[in-house]
C-alpha positions as CSV (number, residue, x, y, z in Angstrom):
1,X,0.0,0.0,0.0
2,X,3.1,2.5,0.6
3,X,4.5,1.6,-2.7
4,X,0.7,2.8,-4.0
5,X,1.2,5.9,-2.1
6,X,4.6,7.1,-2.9
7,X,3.8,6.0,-6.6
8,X,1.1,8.8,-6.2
9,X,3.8,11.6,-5.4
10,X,6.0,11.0,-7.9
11,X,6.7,14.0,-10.1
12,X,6.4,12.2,-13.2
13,X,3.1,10.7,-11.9
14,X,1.6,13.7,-10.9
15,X,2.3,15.5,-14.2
16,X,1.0,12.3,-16.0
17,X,-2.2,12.4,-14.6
18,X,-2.6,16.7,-14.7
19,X,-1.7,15.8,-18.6
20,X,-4.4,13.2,-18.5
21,X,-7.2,15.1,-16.5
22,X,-6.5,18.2,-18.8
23,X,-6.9,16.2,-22.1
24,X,-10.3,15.1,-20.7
25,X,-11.3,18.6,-19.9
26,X,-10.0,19.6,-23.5
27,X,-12.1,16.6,-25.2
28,X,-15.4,17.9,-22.8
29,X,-16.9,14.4,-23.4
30,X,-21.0,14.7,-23.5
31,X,-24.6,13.8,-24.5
32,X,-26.8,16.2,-25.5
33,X,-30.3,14.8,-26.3
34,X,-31.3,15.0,-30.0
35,X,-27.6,15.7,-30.5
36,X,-26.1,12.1,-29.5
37,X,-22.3,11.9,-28.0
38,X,-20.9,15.8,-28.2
39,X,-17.5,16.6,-27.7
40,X,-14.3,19.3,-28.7
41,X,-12.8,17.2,-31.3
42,X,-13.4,19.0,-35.0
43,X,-14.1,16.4,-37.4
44,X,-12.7,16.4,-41.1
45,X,-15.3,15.7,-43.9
46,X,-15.1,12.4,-44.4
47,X,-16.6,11.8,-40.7
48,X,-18.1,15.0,-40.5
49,X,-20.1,14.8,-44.1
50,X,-19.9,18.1,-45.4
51,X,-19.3,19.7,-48.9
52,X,-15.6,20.7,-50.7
53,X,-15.3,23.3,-53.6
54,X,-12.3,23.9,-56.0
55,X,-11.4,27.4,-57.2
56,X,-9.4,28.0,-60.0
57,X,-7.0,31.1,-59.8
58,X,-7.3,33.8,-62.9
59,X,-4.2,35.3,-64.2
60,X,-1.3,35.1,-66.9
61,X,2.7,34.4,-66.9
62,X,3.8,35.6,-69.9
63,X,7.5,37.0,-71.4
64,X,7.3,40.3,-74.1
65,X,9.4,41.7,-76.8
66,X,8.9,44.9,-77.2
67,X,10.7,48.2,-79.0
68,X,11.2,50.3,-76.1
69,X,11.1,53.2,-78.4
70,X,7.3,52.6,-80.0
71,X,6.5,51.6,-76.3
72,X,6.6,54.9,-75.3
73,X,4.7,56.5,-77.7
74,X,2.1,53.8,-77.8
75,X,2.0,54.8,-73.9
76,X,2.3,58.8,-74.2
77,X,0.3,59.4,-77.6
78,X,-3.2,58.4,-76.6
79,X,-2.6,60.7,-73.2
80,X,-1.6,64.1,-74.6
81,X,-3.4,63.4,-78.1
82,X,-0.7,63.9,-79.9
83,X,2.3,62.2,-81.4
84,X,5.9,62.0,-79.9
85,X,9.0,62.0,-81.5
86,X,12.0,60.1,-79.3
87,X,15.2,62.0,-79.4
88,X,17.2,60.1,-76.6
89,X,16.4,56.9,-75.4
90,X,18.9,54.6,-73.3
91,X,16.5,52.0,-72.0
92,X,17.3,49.2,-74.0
93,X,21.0,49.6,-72.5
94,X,22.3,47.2,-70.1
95,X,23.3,48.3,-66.4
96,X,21.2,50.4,-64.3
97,X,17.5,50.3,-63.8
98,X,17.2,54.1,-63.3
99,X,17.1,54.8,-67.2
100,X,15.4,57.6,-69.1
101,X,13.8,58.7,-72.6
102,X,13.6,61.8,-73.8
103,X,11.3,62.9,-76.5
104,X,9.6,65.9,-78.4
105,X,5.9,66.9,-79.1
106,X,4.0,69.6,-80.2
107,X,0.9,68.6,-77.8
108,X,-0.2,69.8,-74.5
109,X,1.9,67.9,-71.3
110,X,2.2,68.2,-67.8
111,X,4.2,66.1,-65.4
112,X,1.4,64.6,-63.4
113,X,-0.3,63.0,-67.0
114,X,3.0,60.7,-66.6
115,X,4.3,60.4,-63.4
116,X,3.3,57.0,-62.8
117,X,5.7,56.3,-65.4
118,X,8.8,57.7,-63.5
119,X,10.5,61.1,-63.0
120,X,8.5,63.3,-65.6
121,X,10.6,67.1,-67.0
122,X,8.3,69.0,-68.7
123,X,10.5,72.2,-70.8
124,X,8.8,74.5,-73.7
125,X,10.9,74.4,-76.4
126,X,11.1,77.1,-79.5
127,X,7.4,77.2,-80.9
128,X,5.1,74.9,-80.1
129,X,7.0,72.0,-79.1
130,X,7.4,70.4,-76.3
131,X,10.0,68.6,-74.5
132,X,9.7,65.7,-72.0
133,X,12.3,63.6,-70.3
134,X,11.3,60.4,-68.2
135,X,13.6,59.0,-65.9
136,X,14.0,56.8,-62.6
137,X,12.3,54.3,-65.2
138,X,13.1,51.1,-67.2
139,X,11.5,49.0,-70.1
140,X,10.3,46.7,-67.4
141,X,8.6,49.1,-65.4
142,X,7.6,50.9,-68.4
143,X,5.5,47.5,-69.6
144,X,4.8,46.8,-66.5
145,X,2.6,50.2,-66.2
146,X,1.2,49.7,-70.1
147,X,0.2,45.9,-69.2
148,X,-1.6,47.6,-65.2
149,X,-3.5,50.4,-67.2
150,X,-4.6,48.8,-70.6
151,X,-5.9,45.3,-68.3
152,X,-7.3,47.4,-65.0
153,X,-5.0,45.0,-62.6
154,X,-1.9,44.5,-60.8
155,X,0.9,43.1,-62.6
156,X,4.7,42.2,-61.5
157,X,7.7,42.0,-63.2
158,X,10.0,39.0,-61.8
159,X,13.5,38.5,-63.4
160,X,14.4,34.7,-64.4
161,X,17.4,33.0,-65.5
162,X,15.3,32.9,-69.1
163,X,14.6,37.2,-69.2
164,X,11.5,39.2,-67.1
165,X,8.2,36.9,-66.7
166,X,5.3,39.5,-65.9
167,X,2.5,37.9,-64.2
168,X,-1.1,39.6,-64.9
169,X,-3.0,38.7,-61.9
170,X,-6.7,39.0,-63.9
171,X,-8.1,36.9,-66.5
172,X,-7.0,37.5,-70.1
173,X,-6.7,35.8,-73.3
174,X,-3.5,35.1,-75.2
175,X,-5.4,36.6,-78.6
176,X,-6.4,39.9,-76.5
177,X,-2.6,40.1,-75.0
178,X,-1.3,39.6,-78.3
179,X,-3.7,42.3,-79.4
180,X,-2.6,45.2,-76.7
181,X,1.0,44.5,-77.1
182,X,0.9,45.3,-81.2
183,X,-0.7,48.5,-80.3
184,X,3.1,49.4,-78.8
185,X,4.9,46.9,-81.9
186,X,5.3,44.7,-79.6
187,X,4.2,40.8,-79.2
188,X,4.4,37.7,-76.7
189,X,7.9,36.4,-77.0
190,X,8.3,32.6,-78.0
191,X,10.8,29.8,-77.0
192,X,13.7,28.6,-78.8
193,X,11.0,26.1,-80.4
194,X,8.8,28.1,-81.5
195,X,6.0,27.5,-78.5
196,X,4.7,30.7,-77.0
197,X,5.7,31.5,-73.6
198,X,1.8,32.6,-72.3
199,X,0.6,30.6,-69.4
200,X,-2.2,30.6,-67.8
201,X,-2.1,30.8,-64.3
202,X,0.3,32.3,-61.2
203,X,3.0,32.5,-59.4
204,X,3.4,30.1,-56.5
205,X,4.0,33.3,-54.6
206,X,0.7,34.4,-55.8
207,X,-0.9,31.3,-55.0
208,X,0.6,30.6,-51.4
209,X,-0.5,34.5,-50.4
210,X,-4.3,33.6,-52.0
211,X,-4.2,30.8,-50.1
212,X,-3.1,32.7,-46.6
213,X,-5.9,35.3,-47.3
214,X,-8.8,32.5,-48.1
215,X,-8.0,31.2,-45.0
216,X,-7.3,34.3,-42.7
217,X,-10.7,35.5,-44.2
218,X,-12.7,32.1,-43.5
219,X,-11.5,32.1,-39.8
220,X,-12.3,35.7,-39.4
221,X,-16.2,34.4,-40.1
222,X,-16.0,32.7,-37.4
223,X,-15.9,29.2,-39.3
224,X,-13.0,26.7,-37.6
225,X,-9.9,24.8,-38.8
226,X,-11.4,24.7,-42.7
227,X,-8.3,23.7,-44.4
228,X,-7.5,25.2,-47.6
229,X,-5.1,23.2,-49.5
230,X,-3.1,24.4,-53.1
231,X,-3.3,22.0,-55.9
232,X,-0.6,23.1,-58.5
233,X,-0.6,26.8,-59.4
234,X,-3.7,27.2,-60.4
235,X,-5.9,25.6,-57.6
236,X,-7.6,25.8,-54.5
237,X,-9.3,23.4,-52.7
238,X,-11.5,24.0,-49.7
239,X,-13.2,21.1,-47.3
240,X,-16.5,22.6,-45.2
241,X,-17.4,19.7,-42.7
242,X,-20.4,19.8,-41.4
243,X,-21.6,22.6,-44.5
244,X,-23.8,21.8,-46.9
245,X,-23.0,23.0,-50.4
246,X,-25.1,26.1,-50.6
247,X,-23.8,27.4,-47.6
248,X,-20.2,26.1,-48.5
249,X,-20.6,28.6,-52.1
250,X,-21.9,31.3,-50.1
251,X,-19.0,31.0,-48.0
252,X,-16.3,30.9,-50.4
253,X,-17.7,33.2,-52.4
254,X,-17.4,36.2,-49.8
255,X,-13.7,36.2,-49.8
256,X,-12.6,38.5,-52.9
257,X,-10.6,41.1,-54.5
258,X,-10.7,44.5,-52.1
259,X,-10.8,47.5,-53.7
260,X,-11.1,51.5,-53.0
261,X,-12.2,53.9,-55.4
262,X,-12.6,57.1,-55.6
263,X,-16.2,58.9,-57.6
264,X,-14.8,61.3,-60.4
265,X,-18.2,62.3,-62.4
266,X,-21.3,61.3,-62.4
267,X,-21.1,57.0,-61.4
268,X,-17.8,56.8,-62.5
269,X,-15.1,55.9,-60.0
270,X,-11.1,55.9,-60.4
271,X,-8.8,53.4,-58.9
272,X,-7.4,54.5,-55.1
273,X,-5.6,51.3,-53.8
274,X,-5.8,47.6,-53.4
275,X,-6.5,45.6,-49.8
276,X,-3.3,45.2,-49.8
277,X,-2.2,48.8,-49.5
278,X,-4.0,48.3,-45.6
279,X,-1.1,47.2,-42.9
280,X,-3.5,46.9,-40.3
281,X,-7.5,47.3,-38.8
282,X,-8.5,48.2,-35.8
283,X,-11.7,46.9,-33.9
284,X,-15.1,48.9,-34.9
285,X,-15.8,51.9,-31.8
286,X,-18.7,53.8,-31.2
287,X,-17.9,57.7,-30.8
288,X,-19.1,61.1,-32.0
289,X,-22.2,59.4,-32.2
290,X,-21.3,57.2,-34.8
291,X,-19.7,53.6,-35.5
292,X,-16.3,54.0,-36.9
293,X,-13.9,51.2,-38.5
294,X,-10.2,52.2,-38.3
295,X,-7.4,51.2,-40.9
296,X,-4.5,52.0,-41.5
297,X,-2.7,52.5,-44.5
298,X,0.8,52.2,-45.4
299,X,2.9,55.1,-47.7
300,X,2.3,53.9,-51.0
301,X,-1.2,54.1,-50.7
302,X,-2.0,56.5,-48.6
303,X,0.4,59.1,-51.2
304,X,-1.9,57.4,-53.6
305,X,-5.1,58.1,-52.1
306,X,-3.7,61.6,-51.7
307,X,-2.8,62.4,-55.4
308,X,-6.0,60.9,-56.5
309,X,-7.7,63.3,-54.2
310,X,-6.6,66.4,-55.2
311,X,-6.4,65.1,-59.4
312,X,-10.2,63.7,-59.2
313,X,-11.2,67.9,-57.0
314,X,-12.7,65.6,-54.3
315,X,-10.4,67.8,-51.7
316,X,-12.3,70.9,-52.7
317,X,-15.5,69.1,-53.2
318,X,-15.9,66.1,-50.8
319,X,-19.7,65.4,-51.6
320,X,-19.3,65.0,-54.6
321,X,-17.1,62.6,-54.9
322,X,-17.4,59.1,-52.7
323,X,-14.8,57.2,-51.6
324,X,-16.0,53.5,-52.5
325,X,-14.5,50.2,-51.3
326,X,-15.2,47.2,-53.6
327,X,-15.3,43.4,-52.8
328,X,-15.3,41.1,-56.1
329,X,-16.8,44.3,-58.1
330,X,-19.8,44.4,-55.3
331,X,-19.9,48.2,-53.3
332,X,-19.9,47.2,-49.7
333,X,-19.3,51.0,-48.7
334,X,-19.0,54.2,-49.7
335,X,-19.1,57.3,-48.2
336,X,-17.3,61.1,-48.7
337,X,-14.1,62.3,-47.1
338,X,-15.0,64.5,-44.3
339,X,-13.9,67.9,-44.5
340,X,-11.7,67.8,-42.0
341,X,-9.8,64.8,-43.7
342,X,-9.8,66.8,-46.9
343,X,-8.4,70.1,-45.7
344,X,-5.5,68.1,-44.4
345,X,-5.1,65.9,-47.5
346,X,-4.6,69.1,-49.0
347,X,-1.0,69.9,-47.8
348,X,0.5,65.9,-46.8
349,X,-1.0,61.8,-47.2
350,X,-3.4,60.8,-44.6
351,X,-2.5,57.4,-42.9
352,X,-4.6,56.5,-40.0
353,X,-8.1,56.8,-41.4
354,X,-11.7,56.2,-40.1
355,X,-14.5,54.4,-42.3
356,X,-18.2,55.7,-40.5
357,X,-21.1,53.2,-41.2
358,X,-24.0,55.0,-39.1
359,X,-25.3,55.1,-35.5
360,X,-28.0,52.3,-35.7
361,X,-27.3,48.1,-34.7
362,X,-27.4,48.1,-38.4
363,X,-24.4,50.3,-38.6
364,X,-22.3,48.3,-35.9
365,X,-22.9,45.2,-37.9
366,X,-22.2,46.9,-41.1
367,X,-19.1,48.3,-39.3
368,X,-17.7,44.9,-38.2
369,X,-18.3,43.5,-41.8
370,X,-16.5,46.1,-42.9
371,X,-13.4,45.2,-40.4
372,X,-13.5,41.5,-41.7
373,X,-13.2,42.8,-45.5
374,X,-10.2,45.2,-44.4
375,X,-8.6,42.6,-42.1
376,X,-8.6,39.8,-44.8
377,X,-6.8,41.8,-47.0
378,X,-7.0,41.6,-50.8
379,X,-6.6,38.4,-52.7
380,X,-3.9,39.2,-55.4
381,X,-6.4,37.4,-58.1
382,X,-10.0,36.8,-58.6
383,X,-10.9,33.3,-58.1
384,X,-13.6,31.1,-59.8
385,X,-15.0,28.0,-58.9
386,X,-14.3,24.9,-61.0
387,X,-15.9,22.2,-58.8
388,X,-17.5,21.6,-55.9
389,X,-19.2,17.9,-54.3
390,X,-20.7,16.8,-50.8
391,X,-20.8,14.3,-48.6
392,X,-23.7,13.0,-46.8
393,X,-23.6,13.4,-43.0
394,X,-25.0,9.9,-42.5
395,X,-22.0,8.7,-44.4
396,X,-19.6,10.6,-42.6
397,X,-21.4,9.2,-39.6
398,X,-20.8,5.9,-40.8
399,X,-16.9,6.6,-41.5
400,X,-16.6,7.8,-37.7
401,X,-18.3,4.6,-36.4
402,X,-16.3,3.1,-38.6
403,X,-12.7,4.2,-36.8
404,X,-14.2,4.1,-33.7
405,X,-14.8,0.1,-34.0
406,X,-11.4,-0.1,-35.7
407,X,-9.2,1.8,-32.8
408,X,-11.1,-0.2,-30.4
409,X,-10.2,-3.6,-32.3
410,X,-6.4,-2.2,-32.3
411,X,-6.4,-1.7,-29.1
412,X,-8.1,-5.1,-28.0
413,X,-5.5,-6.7,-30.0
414,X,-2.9,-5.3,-29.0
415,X,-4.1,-6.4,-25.3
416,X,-4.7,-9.6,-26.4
417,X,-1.0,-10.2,-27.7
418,X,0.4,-8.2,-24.7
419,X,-1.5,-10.9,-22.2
420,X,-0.4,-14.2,-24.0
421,X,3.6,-12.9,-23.9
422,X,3.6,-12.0,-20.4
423,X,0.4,-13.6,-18.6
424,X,0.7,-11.4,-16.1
425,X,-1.8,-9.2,-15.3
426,X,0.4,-6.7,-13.6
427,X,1.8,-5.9,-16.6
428,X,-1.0,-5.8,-19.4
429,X,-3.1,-3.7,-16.5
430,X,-0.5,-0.7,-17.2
431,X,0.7,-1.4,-20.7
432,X,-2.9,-0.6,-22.0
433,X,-3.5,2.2,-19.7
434,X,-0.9,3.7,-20.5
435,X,-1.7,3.1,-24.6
436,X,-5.2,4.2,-23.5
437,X,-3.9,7.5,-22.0
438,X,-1.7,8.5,-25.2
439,X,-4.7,8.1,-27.4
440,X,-6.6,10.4,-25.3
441,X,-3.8,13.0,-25.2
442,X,-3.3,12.8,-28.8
443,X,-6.8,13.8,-29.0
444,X,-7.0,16.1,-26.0
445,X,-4.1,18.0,-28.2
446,X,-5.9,17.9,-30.9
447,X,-9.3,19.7,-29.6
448,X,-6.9,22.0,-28.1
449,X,-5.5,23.7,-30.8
450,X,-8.0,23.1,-33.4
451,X,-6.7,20.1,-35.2
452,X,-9.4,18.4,-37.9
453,X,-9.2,15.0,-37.7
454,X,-10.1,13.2,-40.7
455,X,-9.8,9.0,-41.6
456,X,-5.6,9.6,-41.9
457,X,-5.3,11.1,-38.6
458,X,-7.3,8.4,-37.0
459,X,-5.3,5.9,-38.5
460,X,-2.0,8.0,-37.3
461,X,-3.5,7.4,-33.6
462,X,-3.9,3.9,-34.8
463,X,-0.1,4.2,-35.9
464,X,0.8,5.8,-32.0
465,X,-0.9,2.7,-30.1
466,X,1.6,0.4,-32.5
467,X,4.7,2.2,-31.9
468,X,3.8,2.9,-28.5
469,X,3.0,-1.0,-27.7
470,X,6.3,-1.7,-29.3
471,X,8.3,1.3,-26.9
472,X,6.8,-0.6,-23.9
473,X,7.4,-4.6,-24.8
474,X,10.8,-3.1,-25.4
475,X,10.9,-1.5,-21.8
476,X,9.5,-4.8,-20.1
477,X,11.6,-6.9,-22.3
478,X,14.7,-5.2,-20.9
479,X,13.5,-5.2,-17.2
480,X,12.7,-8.7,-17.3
481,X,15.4,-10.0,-18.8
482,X,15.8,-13.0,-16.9
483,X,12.0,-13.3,-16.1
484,X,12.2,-11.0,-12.7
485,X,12.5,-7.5,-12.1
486,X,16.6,-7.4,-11.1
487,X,17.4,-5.0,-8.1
488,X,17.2,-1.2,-8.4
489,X,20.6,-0.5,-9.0
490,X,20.0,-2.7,-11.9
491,X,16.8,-2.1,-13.2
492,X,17.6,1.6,-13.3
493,X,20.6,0.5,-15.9
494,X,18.5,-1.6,-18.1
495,X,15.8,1.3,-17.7
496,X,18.1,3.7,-19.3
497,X,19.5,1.4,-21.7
498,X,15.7,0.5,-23.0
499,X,15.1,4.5,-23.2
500,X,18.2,4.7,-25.6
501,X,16.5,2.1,-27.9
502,X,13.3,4.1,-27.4
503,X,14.1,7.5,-28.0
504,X,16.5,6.1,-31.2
505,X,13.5,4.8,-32.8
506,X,10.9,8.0,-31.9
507,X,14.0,10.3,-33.4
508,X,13.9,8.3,-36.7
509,X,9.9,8.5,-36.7
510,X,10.1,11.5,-36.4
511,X,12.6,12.1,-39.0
512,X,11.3,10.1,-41.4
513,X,7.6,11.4,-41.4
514,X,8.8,15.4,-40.7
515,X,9.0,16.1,-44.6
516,X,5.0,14.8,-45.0
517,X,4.1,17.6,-42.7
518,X,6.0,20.4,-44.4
519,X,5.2,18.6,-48.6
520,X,2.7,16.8,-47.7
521,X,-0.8,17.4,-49.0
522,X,-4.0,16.7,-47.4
523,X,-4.7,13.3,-45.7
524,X,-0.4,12.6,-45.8
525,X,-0.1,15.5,-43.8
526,X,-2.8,14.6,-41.2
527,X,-1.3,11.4,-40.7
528,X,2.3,12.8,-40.5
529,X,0.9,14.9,-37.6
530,X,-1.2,12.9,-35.5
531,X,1.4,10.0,-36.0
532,X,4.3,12.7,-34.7
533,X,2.3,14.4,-31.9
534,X,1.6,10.8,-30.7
535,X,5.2,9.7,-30.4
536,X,6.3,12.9,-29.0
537,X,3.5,12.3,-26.2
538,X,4.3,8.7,-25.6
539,X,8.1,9.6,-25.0
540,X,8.4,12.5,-22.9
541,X,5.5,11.6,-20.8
542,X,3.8,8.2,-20.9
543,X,6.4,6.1,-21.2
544,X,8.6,7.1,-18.4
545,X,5.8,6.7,-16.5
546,X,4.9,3.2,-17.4
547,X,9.1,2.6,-16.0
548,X,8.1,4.2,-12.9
549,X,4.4,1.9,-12.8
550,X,5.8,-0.9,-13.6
551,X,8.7,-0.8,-11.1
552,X,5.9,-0.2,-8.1
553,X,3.5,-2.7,-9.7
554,X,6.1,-5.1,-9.5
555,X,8.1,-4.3,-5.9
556,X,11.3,-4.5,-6.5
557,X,14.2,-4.5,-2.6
558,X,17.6,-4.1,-3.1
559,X,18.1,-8.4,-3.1
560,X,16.5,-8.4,-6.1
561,X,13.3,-10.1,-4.8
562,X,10.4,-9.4,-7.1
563,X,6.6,-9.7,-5.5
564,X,3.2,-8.4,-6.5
565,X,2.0,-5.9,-4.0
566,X,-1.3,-5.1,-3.1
């Protein structure tokens, strides 16, 4: 009975059991009537039943030739209405990216028309002509800007062993590219065999950031652990347990591309920024009697929303000209700058800014709508959906009974083949407790931070009672090595030298299952996980436990006579 006792204030023990208890807690095992069996755990949707959805990402990877020389005036002559005449240009010249081109015209320019093209010099020459130098600037950026204006969307310039790839983040045809391109004598380039390099599709930088906003933006509403998994470049694929497929659409349709505009005459609006001009949002407050959301903007876009302010008059003439923010193409605000913002607008760029939705409930849930759109950022690319399916909840219900039956089988077995090696109660007694435990902290980990498990993970818990049995016939093997436990000063040797086998075999486990979680996709990964977690769990806590259980279970004096206590 003291063995029992001091076995109950054993350090090890004690944490064991707060693991154990907390793991419980975390589970929060139930009924509720109607419901059936409750608990924590978050269920993938193949034992949920649910619906999934694929999303295709729009956009373009394409290399151009161009003459840098008709680029310019394909860019300049439909602005000033009037044609150019290059007299210097060094832009197709190797070295520096801060190149310039100089040219002459007899039209009307000024220096904001072009500035988004680079450093713009505006001098009156003899007569009516005009000259213009840009500089700061390079072919790149130049197509770069020609590509952004003529297709309304972002587009990047990234420099490759093979020359610049720009990637069009919006939908567009090879044919119309083709088109815009010979408006500036220029065309898509082609390989060395003759194939064209236009792709469709994006970047995998462009798809991983789509993928981190999707998700940011699905756990802002509230919806748990949905995992959104990349297929390729091109696609996305979302599981909703639990969703049916209406609801899963609606869902997935309200992430999107955010956008603020600015009203220039009548309904027409101008471009301001993209969502991803905002660096952070604040939480939605109630003062001066109104609800306010608060962003903030960092200095590329809040100079932009500056100089659009002043070119579009909405500075002198706020009410007449709305600031708008977009999501997918749908208004979900608009309102005008107040004067206050204006006057200072007027003489520097406003960052911290204010977006007022009313003084009503309806206004405070408009306001935290709003903070969700702003928070989730913009995705770099519109997205459409490709495919979608469900899976009946009765089948998923099915699945779950399923893995239930199967881990219990497992673990019977395992019990079954422990008890005709040993015959000895005193042993099988804590070798399946203590399998029993790791399952239920594998799972207590799991509701704690989220974790969807799905038929994989179960069988990686399946895949933790197996190694674990193994780690413990190992220790008992070793302990018992003539068929009694040997004296302490023994049985703490052959203790330590079962724990070097042990934690040799959990380090290559790990090891070997480690690049699953970080390439895996979807189920490998799960099972990578819940297979690692498991063995991390069984050897720095349940194990060394079972040494210490089975060393009391089995009393053990200093003669090295072994007896079963009470």
């Amino acid at each position: 009975m003291s063995d029992k006792k001091s076995l109950l204030k054993n350090p090890r023990v004690i944490i064991f059991i707060i693991i154990l208890l907390g793991s419980i807690v975390a589970i929060h095992p139930g009924y509720t009537p109607g419901k059936g069996t409750t608990s924590n755990l978050n269920f993938g949707l193949d034992l949920e039943g649910g619906s999934w959805l694929q999303i295709q990402l729009e956009g373009a990877l394409v290399q151009v030739d161009v003459d840098s020389g008709k680029l310019v005036s394909g860019i300049v002559e439909p602005i000033i209405g009037a044609p150019v005449e290059i007299t210097k240009n060094d832009l197709d010249v190797g070295g520096s990216a801060n190149k310039s081109v100089t040219f002459t015209t007899s039209g009307t320019v000024s220096a904001s028309q072009l500035e988004y093209l680079g450093t713009v010099s505006v001098d009156k020459l003899s007569g009516s002509t005009t000259q213009v130098t840009i500089s700061d600037t390079s072919k790149e950026s130049l197509i770069q800007s020609y590509l952004s204006k003529a297709l309304d969307a972002e587009v990047l310039a990234k420099s490759t062993e093979d020359g610049t790839v720009y990637e069009i983040r919006t939908a567009v045809t090879e044919q119309k590219l083709e088109s815009l391109l010979e408006k500036v004598g220029g065309s898509i380039h082609k390989n060395e065999d003759g194939t064209s390099t236009y792709e469709e599709g994006v970047s995998t930088d462009t798809r991983d950031l789509t993928k981190e906003i999707l998700s940011d933006k699905l756990n802002s509403l509230g919806i748990k652990d949905i995992p959104v998994r990349t297929v390729g470049d091109k696609y996305i694929l979302i599981d909703f347990a639990g969703i049916d497929l209406a609801t899963a659409k609606e869902i997935a349709e309200k992430p999107g591309k955010f956008e603020i505009r600015i009203q220039t005459t009548g309904n027409e609006t101008e471009h301001v920024l993209y969502g991803d001009s905002i660096v952070s949002v604040g939480v939605p407050s109630f003062h001066d009697e109104q609800w306010h959301t608060p962003f903030t903007l960092d200095d590329d876009g809040a100079r932009t929303l500056q100089k659009v302010a002043l070119e579009t008059g909405a500075i002198d003439d706020p009410d007449s000209h709305y600031l708008k923010m977009y999501l997918d193409g749908v208004e979900i605000y608009g309102a005008p700058l107040s004067q206050s913002a204006a006057e200072k607008l007027r003489d520097a760029p406003i960052y911290s800014w204010e977006a007022s939705t009313g003084t009503d409930d309806a206004a405070k849930t408009e306001a935290k709508a709003l903070q969700v759109h702003l928070r989730a950022g913009a995705l770099p690319v519109n997205v459409e959906l490709v495919g979608s399916g469900h899976v009946d909840a009765g089948l998923g219900a099915q699945f779950k009974s399923a893995a239930l039956i199967i881990g219990l089988i497992s673990l019977i077995g395992v019990a079954a083949v422990v008890y005709f090696k040993y015959r000895r109660s005193e042993i099988l007694i804590p070798m399946v407790g203590t399998s029993t435990s790791e399952v239920i902290m594998i799972l207590g980990v799991a509701a704690l931070i989220g974790w969807q498990l799905d038929l994989a993970s179960i069988a990686g818990v399946i895949a933790s009672i197996g190694t674990g049995i193994d780690h413990l016939v190992i220790i008992t093997d070793e302990v018992l090595a003539e068929g009694k436990l040997p004296p302490t000063r023994v049985f703490k040797s052959r203790i330590t030298k079962a724990f070097t086998i042990i934690l040799g075999a959990a380090t290559a486990n790990i090891i070997a299952l480690s690049p699953l979680v970080v390439m895996g996709f979807g189920t490998l990964k799960g099972f990578a996980i819940t297979t690692i977690i498991g063995v991390l769990i069984g050897v720095i806590i349940a194990r060394p436990v079972y040494g210490i259980v089975i060393k009391e279970f089995l009393h053990v004096d200093e003669n090295g006579t072994a007896s079963i206590t009470e």
